[in-house]
Structures are given as C-alpha cells and as structure tokens.
N, C-alpha and C positions, 0 to 999 in steps of 0.2 A: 316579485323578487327584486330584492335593489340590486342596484349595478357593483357596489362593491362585493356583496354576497355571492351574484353571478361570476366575478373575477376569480375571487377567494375558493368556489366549488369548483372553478374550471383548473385552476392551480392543485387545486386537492385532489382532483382526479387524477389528471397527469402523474401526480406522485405518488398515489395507488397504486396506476398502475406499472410506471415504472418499480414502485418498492416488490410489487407482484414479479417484475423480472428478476428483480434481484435475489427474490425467494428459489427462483427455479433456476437461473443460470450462472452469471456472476454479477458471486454473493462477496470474495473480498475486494478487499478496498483497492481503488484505483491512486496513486503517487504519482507527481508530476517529477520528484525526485529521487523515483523508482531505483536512479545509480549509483545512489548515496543510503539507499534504506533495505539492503540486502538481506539482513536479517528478519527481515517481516514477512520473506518468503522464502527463505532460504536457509536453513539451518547448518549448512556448510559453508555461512559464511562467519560462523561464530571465532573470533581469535584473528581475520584475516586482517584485521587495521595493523597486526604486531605488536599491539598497548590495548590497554585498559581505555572502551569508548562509549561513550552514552550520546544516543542522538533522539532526538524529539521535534515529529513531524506534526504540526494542526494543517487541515484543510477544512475551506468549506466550500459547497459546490453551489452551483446555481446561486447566485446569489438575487435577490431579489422574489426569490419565493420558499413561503412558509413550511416550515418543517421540511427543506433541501437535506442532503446528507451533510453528515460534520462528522469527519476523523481526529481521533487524538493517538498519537502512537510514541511508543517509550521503546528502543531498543539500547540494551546494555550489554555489552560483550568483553571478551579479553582472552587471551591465549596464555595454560598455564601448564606446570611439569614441563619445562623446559622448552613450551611452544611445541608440545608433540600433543595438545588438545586445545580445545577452544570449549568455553563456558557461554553462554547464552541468557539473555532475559529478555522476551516481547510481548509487551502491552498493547493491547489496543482495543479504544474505546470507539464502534462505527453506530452512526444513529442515521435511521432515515426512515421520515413521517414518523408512525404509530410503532416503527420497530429499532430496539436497541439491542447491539451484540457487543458484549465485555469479552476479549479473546487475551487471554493470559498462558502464553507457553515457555519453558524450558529447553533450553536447546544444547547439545552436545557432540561436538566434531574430531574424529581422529582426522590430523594431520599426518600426511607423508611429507616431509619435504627433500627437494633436488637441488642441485647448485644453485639456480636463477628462479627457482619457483615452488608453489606451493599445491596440492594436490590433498582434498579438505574434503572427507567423510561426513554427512551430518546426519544426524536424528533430533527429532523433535516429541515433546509431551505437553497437550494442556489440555485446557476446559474453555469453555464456551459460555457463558450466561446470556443466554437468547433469552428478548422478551417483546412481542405484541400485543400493544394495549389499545387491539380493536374497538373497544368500548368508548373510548375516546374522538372516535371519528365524526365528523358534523357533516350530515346529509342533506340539512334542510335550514332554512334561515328559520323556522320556531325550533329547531335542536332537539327535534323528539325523537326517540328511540329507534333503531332500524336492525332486526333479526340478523338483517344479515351480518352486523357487526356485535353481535350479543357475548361473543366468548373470548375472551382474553388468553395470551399465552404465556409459561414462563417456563422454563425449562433449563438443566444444566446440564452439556453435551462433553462428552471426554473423545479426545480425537489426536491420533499422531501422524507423525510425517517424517519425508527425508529428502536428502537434498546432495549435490556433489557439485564441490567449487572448487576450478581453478584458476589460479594465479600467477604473473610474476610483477614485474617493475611496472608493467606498460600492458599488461595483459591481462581480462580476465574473462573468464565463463563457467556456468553454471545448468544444471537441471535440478528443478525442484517439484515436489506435491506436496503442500504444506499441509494438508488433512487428507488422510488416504481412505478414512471410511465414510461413506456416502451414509452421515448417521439423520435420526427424522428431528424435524423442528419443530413438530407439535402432532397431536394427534387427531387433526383435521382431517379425512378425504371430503375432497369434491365430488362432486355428481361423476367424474369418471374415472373413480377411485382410486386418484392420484394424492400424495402426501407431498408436503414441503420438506425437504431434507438439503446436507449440507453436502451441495455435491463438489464430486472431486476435480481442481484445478492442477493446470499443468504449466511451469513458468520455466522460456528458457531465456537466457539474460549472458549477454556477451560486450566487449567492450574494447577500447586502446587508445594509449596515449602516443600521439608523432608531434614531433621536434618542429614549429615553423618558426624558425628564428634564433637569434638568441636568447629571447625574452617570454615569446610566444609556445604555446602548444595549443594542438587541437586534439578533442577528447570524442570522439565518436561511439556511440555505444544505442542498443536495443532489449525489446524488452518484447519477446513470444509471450501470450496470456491465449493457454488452450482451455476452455472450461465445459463439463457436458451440458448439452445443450443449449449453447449460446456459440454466435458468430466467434470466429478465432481475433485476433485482438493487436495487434501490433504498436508497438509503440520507437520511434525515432526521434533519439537525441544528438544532436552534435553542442557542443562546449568547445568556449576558448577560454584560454586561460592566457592573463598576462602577470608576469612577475610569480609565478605560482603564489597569489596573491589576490586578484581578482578574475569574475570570469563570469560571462557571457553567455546565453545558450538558450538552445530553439528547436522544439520538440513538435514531433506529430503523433496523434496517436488516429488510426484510422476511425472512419465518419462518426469522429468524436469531437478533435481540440487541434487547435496548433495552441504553443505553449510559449512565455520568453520568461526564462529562468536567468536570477542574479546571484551573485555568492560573492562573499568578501571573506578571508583569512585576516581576522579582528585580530589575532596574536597568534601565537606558536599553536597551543593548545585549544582556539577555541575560532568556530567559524558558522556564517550564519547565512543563510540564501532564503529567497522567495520567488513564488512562481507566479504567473497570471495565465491562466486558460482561456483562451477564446474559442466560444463555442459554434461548433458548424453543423450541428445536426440541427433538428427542428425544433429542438429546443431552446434553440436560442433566439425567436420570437419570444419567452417569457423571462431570458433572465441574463444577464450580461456577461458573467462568465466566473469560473473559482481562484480560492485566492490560496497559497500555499507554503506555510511558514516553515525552514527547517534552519535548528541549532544542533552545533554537533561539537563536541567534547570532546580530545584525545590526550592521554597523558602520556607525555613522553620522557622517561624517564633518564637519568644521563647516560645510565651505561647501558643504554637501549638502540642500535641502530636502525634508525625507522626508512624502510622503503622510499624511495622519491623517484617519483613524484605520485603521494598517495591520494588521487583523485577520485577513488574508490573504496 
C-alpha cells in the first residue's frame, strides 16, 4: 500500500466516522457567525432586522482533507403588515464525505411589539433532500467493491419547527427547535436495530450591545446547541465594534475551536465578514482549521427607522 493511499484511507476514515456522528447526533451545521445567521435556526427571527435582508454564509471545514464538510446558506427575511409579522426563506446546502442535505424552509413569525422591544412568535416549514452515496467510498488502493458500502440513499424528509425571539436596541435572545420530528434518514438498521434519523436540536442564543467610548462598543453574545445524543455544545463570542463600521471578534466554541472573526460595513446597506477557526480537538493533527465567509444585505428604506445599533 503506498504511502499516499495509507494518508488518503486514514483521512477517509476519520471522515466516516465523524460523518457517522453526524448521522446520530449533531446533524445541523455549525457557524462561526452563528450572531448574525439567526434565521437558520430560528424562525422568530424572521422580520427582526426591521427591512428587507438577505444574508449568505459559505464555510468550509477542515481544510486540508478530502471530502471535509462545506456549508452554503441563503437566509431571506423581512417584516410585513405593518411589522406585526415577519416572512422567512432558509437555504441550506451541508455536504460531508459520501453524504449531502439540501434544507429548504419557510418561516413565519407573529410579532408583539412594546415601547423598546420586540417579542417574535415563530414557526417553520420545509423539506430535506438527504442523500448517501455509499457506493462511492474507496476502501482499498485496487478500488474494489466492499458490501458493506453496497446501498446508496436518497430520500425527501418534511419537517417543522419553532422558535421565540426577543429583542430590543442592545438586547436579544431566543429558544429554538428547528425540526421537532425525530424523522428516519434511510431505511438502514444495524445489527442493533438502530436507524439514522433526524434528531431533535435545541438552540438557545442570547446577546448585548455596551457603550465603551465614544466610538467603541462591545458586542458580547452565546450560542447553547442541546442535540439528543451528543455532548451539549457551547459557543462564546465577544465583538468590538469601532465607528459602527468595523469590528473585531473572538469566539470559543467548547473542545472544538477558538475563532477571530472580521467585519467591515462596505456601505449603508451592504456588509461582509469572515472567520478563521483554529482547531483544538484532535483533529487538528490532520487539517489547519475552517475558513468562513458571510455577506449581508439590508434595505433600508427612507421612511423606515432602523434600530441602532443593528449588530444583530
């Protein structure tokens, strides 16, 4: 067996069986700008920008080995009927090794609102296009045939959820379950007549903005990820923002990553940040760490008064 073969199987494995975890425990996607992409798990976050907003997340992880996971996420929202609902659209396209999920849902939120805040109902609707294309896997440097990887999957899963956000200027938090039915992802059992299915996560996400200066703020915020069967998940942000213009920021997510996220305010309407993960689990003997691009969109219209400072 050559030594690059031996590299390439030890890589392939790893991502087996990590993809294997990701079958049984958490299965959605991990953001490094999880404080900016609230709709991808949150359906009561639909409408809370105030304007019409489109934001589009790529990551990719692990970098330096084959077939790593790769995110592509599209959320589109806006608050309409007089800002007493919010409308919702989230795409997301998650690949990792032999397995791809197309996640396309609907989202819709009754708004309360109070003098200084907002208090945001949500529900969600979509589908799923799961698909494992076992048959694809390389077991052996001749690439011959191996039973255990004989049967392919493709399947289309319908799943809803819900979600409650609240808000003000400097303030916000949320509880979400973005698919509530624990539905199956193929009709595999193992020898202990266990099934892959889509099981149920649970995200609580809170945040605030303080004043350090004239010029300065600091944006502190976290990200609870409860999922069954898997370690509970924690993620830590803090942001600086200067000139509410440009900004700073440096994330933990436990024995996972420390993070430094950048953002720049290109114009009124349109703003663009990226992340770098540094990996601290053992996996980072194979690969140097994810890379994390987000653009974000907000129209704001003249006779629209838009919150500030909208770091959220």
């Amino acid at each position: 067996m050559s030594t690059s073969f031996r590299k390439f199987a030890t890589l392939g494995a790893i991502l087996l069986i990590l993809s294997a975890k990701v079958i049984h425990a958490q299965q959605d996607p991990a953001y490094s700008h999880f404080m900016y992409n609230g709709l991808a798990i949150n359906p009561g976050v639909a409408g809370s920008a105030e304007t019409f907003s489109a934001t589009a997340i790529l990551r990719k992880q692990w970098a330096g080995i084959p077939g790593a996971p790769e995110t592509q996420t599209l959320n589109i929202d806006g608050p309409v009927w007089n800002k007493k609902l919010g409308l919702g659209l989230s795409i997301i396209n998650d690949k990792i090794g032999v397995i791809q999920n197309l996640v396309i849902n609907t989202q819709y939120a009754y708004r309360l609102q109070f003098e200084k805040s907002t208090l945001s109902l949500g529900l969600q609707a979509g589908m799923s296009g799961y698909k494992a294309d076992y048959t694809s896997v390389v077991t052996n440097s001749q690439n011959t045939s191996d039973n255990s990887f004989g049967e392919n999957t493709s399947r289309i899963i319908f799943n809803f959820g819900s979600g409650i956000y609240y808000y003000s200027e400097r303030f916000f938090a949320g509880f979400s379950v973005p698919h509530i039915i624990n539905q199956r992802l193929d009709d595999i059992t193992d020898e202990n007549g266990l099934q892959s299915r889509q099981y149920r996560h649970y995200f609580i996400t809170t945040g605030y903005v303080f004043d350090a200066g004239e010029k300065f703020k600091i944006k502190p915020s976290l990200l609870l990820k409860v999922a069954d069967g898997a370690p509970v998940q924690l993620d830590v942000n803090s942001s600086f923002w200067y000139n509410e213009t440009v900004s700073l920021g440096f994330s933990y997510r436990t024995n996972d990553s420390f993070s430094t996220l950048v953002q720049v305010q290109l114009a009124k309407r349109f703003r663009v940040g990226y992340a770098y993960d540094f990996i601290i689990s053992p996996l980072s003997r194979y690969t140097s760490g994810n890379n994390e691009v987000m653009l974000r969109y907000e129209l704001h219209r003249d006779n629209l008064r838009i919150l500030t400072p909208r770091f959220f």
